[in-house]
C-alpha positions as CSV (number, residue, x, y, z in Angstrom):
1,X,-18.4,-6.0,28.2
2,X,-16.2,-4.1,26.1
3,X,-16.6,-5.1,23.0
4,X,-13.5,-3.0,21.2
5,X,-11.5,-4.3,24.0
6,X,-12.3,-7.7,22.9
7,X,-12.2,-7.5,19.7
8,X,-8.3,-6.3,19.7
9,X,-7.7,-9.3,22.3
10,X,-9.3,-11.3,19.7
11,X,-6.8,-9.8,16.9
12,X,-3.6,-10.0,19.2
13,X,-4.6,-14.1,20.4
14,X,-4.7,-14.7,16.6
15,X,-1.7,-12.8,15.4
16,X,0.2,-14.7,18.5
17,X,-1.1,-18.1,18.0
18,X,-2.8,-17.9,21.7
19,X,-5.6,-20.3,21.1
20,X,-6.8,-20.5,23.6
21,X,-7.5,-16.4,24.2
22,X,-8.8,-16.3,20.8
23,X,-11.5,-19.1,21.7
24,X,-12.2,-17.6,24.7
25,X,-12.6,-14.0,22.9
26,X,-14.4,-15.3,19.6
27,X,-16.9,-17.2,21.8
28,X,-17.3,-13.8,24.3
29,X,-17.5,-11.2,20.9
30,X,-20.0,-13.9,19.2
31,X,-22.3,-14.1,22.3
32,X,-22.4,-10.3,22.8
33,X,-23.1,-9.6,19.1
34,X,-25.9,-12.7,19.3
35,X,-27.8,-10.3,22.4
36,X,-27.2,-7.5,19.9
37,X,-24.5,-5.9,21.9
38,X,-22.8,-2.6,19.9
39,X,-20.1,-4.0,17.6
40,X,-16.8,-2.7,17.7
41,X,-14.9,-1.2,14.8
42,X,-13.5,-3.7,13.0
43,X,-11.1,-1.4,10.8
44,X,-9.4,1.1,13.0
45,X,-9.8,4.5,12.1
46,X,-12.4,3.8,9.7
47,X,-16.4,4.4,10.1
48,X,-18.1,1.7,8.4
49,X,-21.2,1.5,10.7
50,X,-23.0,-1.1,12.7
51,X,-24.2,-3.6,10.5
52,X,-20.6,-3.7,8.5
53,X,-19.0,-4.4,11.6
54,X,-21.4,-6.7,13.2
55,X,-21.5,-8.8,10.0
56,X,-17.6,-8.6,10.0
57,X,-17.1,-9.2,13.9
58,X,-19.5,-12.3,13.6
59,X,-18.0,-13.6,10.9
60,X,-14.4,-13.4,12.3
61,X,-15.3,-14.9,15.5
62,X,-17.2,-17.5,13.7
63,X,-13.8,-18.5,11.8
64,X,-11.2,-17.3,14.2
65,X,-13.1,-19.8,16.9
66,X,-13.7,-22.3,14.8
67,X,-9.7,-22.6,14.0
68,X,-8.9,-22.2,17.8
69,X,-10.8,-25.5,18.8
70,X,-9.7,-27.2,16.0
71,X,-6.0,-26.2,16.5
72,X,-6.9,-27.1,20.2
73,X,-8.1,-30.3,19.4
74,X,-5.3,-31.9,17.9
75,X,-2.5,-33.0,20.3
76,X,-0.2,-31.9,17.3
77,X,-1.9,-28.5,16.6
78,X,-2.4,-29.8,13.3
79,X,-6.4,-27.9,12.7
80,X,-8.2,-30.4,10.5
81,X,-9.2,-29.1,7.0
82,X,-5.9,-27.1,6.7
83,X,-3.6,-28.1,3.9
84,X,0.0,-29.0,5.2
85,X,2.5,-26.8,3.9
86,X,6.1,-26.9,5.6
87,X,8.9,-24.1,5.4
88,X,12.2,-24.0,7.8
89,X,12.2,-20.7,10.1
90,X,15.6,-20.3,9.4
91,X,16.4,-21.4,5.7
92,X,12.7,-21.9,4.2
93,X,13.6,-25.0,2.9
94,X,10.2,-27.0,2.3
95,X,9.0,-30.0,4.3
96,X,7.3,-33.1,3.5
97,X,3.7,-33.1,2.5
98,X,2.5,-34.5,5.6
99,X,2.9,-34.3,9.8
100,X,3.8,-37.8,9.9
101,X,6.6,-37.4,7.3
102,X,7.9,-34.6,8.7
103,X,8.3,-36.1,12.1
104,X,9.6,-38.7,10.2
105,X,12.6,-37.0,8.3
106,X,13.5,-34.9,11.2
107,X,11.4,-31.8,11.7
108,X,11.1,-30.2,14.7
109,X,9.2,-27.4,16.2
110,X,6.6,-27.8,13.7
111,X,3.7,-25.1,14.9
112,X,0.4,-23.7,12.2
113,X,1.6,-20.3,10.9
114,X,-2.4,-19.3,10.0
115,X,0.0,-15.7,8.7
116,X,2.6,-17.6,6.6
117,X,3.0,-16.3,2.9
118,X,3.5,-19.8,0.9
119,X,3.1,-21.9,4.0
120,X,0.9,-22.7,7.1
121,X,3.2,-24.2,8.9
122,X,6.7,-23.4,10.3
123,X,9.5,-25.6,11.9
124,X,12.9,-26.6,12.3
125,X,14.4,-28.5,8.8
126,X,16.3,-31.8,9.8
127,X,20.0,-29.8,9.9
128,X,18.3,-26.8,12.3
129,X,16.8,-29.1,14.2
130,X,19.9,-30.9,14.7
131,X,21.9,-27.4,15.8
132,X,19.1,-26.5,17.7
133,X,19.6,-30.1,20.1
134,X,23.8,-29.3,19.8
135,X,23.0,-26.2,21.7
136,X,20.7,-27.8,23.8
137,X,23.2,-30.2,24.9
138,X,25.8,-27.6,24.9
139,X,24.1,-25.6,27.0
140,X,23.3,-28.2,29.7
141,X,26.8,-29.2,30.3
């Protein structure tokens, strides 16, 4: 294994929301660092030593994996334990408090943003997700 390798597929799974690939690399990082594999760098460019980076590595893949099955688990991608917070991609208006009320006024799209500033989860407002099925229909006929 190369765990440096890993540990920046690890980074680039989380920062695109592939859940799946960061499971799959938390759970290969974490086993590696268990058989006390060398850890990778965790800051780039940085020397911080091994046991800075193993503690960091583990703990990442501890949380990062832990979010990916509970992301995964949901049929909505809704990870238990996360507090729902709602903005519009397009005009950051804020949703409703809850999945079930968004879906209920008309949200659309509605995906965890674990990077979002004042929310942790983005979608499509009533009136975009409105445009967003005109162009759909547009675009089919």
């Amino acid at each position: 294994m190369d765990p440096q390798a890993t540990w920046r597929q690890l980074i680039d799974a989380f920062v695109d929301r592939d859940w799946h690939q960061v499971q799959e690399s938390a759970e290969a990082l974490f086993d590696w660092l268990r058989r006390e594999g060398v850890p990778p760098e965790t800051i780039p460019g940085q020397t911080m030593g091994a046991d800075w980076n193993g503690r960091v590595a583990s703990a990442a893949c501890k949380f990062a994996g832990d979010l990916a099955r509970r992301v995964l688990a949901d049929p909505n991608g809704i990870p238990r334990g996360v507090p729902f917070t709602l903005s519009c991609c397009f005009c950051d208006s804020h949703g409703p408090d809850t999945f079930g009320a968004a879906v209920a006024a008309g949200w659309t799209h509605i995906e965890f943003s674990p990077d979002g500033l004042a929310e942790n989860f983005i979608g499509l407002c009533p009136e975009h997700s409105e445009r967003d099925e005109r162009l759909v229909v547009n675009d089919a006929l």
